[in-house]
Legacy VTK file of the C-alpha trace (Angstrom):
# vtk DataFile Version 3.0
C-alpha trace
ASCII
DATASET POLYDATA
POINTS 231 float
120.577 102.833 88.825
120.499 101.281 92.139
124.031 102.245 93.141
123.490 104.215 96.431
121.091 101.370 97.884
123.444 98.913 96.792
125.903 100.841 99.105
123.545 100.509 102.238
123.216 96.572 101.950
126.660 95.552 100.395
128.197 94.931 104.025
125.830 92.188 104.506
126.476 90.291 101.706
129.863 88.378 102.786
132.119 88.821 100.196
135.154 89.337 102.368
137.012 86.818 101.557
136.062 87.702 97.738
136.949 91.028 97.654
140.800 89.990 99.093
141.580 87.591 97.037
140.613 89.713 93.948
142.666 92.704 95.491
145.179 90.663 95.928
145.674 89.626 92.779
145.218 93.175 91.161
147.977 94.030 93.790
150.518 91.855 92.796
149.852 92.668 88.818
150.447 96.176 89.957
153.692 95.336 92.226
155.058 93.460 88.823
154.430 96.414 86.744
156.463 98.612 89.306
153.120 100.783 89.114
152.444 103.944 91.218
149.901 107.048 91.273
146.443 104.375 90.323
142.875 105.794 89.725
140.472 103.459 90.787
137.380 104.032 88.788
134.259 102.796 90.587
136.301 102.646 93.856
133.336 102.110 96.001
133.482 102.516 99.779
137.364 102.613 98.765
138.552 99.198 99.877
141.120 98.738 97.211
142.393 102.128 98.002
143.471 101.453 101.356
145.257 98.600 100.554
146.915 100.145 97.584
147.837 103.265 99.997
148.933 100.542 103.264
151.658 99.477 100.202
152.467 102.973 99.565
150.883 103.653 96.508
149.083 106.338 96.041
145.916 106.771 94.484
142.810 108.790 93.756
139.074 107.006 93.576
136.125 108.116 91.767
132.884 106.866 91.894
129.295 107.489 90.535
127.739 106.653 93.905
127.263 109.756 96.375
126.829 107.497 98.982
129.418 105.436 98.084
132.257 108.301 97.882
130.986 109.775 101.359
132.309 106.413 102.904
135.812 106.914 101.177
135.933 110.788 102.848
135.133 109.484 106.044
138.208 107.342 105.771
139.929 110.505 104.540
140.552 108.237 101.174
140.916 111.334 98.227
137.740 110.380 96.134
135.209 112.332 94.347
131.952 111.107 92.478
132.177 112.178 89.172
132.053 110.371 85.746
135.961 109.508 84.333
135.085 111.804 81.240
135.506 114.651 83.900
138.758 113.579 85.248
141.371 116.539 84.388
144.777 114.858 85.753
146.219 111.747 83.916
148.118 108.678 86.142
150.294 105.665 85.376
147.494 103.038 85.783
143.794 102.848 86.299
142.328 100.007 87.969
138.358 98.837 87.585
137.418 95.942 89.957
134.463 93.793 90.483
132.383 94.051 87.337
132.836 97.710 86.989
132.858 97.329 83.227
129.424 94.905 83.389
127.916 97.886 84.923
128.247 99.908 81.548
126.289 99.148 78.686
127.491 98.277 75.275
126.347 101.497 73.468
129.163 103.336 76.245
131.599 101.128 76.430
133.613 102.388 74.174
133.208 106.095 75.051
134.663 104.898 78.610
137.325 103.209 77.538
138.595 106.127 75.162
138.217 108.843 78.122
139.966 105.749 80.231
142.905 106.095 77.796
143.367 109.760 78.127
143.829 109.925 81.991
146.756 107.413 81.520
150.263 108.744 81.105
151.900 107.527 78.119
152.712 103.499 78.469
149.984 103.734 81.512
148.330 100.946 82.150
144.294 99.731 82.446
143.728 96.963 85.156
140.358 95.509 85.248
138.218 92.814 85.285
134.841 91.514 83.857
132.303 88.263 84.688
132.572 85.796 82.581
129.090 83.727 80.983
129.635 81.244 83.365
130.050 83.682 85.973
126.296 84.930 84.825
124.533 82.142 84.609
125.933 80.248 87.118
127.118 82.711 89.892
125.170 85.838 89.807
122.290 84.818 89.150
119.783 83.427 91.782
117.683 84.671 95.415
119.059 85.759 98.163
117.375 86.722 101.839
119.324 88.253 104.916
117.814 88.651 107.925
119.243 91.133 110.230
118.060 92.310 113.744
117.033 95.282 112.233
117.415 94.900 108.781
115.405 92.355 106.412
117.172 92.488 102.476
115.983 90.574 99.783
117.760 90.004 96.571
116.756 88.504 93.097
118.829 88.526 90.039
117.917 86.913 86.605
120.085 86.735 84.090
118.478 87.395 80.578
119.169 88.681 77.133
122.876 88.903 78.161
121.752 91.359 81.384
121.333 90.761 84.683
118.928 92.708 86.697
119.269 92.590 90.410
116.338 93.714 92.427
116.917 94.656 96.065
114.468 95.658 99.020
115.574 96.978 102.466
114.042 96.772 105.190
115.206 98.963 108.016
113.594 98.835 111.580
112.745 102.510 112.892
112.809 103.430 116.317
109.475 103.346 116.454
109.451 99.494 115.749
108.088 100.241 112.370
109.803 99.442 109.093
110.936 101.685 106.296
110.596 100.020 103.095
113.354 100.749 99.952
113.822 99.217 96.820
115.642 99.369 93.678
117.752 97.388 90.802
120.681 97.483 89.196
121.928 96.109 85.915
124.705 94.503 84.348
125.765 93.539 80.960
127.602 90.778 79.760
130.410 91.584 77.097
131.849 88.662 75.366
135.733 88.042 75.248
136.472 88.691 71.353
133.886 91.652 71.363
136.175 92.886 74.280
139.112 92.350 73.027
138.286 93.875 69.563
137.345 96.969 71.095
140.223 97.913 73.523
142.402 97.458 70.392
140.527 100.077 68.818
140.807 102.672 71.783
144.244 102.714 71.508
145.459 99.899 73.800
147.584 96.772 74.169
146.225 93.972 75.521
149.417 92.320 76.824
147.429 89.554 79.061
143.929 87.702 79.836
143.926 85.548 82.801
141.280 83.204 83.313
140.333 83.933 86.770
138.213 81.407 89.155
137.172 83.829 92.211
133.465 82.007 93.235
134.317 78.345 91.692
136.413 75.892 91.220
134.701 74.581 87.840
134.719 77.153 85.051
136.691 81.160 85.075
134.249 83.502 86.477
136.327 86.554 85.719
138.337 87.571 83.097
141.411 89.925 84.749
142.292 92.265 81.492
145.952 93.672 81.527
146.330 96.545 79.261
149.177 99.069 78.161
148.830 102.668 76.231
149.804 102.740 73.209
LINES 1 232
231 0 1 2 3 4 5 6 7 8 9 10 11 12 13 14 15 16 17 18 19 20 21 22 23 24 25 26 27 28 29 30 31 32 33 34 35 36 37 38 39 40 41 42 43 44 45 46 47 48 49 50 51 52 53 54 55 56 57 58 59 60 61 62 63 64 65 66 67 68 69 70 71 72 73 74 75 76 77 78 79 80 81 82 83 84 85 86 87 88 89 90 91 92 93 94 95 96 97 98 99 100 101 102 103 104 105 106 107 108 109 110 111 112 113 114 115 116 117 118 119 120 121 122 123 124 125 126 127 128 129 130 131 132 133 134 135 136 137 138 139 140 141 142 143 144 145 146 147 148 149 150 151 152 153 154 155 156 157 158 159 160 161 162 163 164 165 166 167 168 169 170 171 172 173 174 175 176 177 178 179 180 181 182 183 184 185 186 187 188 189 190 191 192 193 194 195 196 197 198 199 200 201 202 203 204 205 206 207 208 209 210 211 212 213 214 215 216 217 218 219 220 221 222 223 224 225 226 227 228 229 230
């Protein structure tokens, strides 16, 4: 999976303003729960962390992205890249955010959200949310092209089947003035509400709240922000 060439072109993308309002919403679910000591599972270049730690809170990332987690040590963030299934210490909430669980196919879902459920403390919580149809077909999908002084990305994602493939290609300028040429694609799987909901039940959690969330439009939810407790 395209993961670590995601990582090189996701600063161009513009989702700034994106990525803090979702953060701050996970923030203040977190603040109500009086929540400390996180794991952030897919924590990326480790965003969420630092504003998680800049409230002191502390928390530990993981990642399956090398790339990805060598961007969190460089801000001295503690995060490793290893799967959650190899995760020996438990913590009083995990947090997944932006699409982490439409990166995981149906056929593991369930495996991740049982190991999920065993890092938690007892009466820990799992914070995360997931796109919505709408937020397929009418968001994600589409072309993108960013032209950079030394960079030239293109993006195309179809959504099909209840997937969406993204393929990207890099361009990056040498100092030669020639180009290096990388591509790639990553995938991610739509998982319908009641399907969801059925199946966190059944790994042992509470689902004490679904909030429609509208992050890219003001028409239809785009996300679905999942609040649930160990039980």
């Amino acid at each position: 999976m395209g993961l670590d060439l995601y990582s090189k072109i996701e600063a161009y993308l513009e989702l700034e303003e994106e990525v803090k309002e979702l953060h701050s919403a996970f923030l203040g679910l977190i603040f109500e729960k009086n929540l400390n000591d996180i794991i952030d599972i897919g924590c990326g270049q480790g965003a969420f962390m630092m504003h998680l730690l800049a409230n002191g809170i502390e928390v530990y990332g993981i990642d399956l992205s090398v790339e990805q987690i060598k961007v969190c040590q460089s801000f001295n963030l503690r995060a490793d890249a290893i799967d959650v299934k190899d995760v020996e210490d438990t913590f009083a909430c995990a947090t997944a955010i932006f699409d982490v669980l439409n990166y995981i196919p149906k056929t593991s879902l369930e495996d991740f959200l049982k190991n999920t459920h065993k890092i938690l403390n007892p009466d820990g919580y799992f914070i995360f949310d997931v796109n919505t149809l709408f937020g397929f077909e009418e968001i994600a999908q589409g072309s993108l092209n960013i032209n950079q002084k030394d960079k030239f990305i293109a993006i195309d994602a179809i959504f099909e089947n209840n997937e969406l493939k993204t393929d990207m290609t890099l361009f990056s300028k040498t100092k030669n003035n020639t180009y290096t040429k990388e591509q790639d694609s990553i995938i991610q799987y739509y998982h319908a509400l009641d399907y969801l909901k059925n199946l966190i039940s059944s790994c042992g959690f509470k689902i004490e709240q679904v909030i429609n969330f509208n992050l890219h439009s003001d028409e239809d939810a785009d996300k679905y922000i999942f609040i649930c407790k160990k039980i």
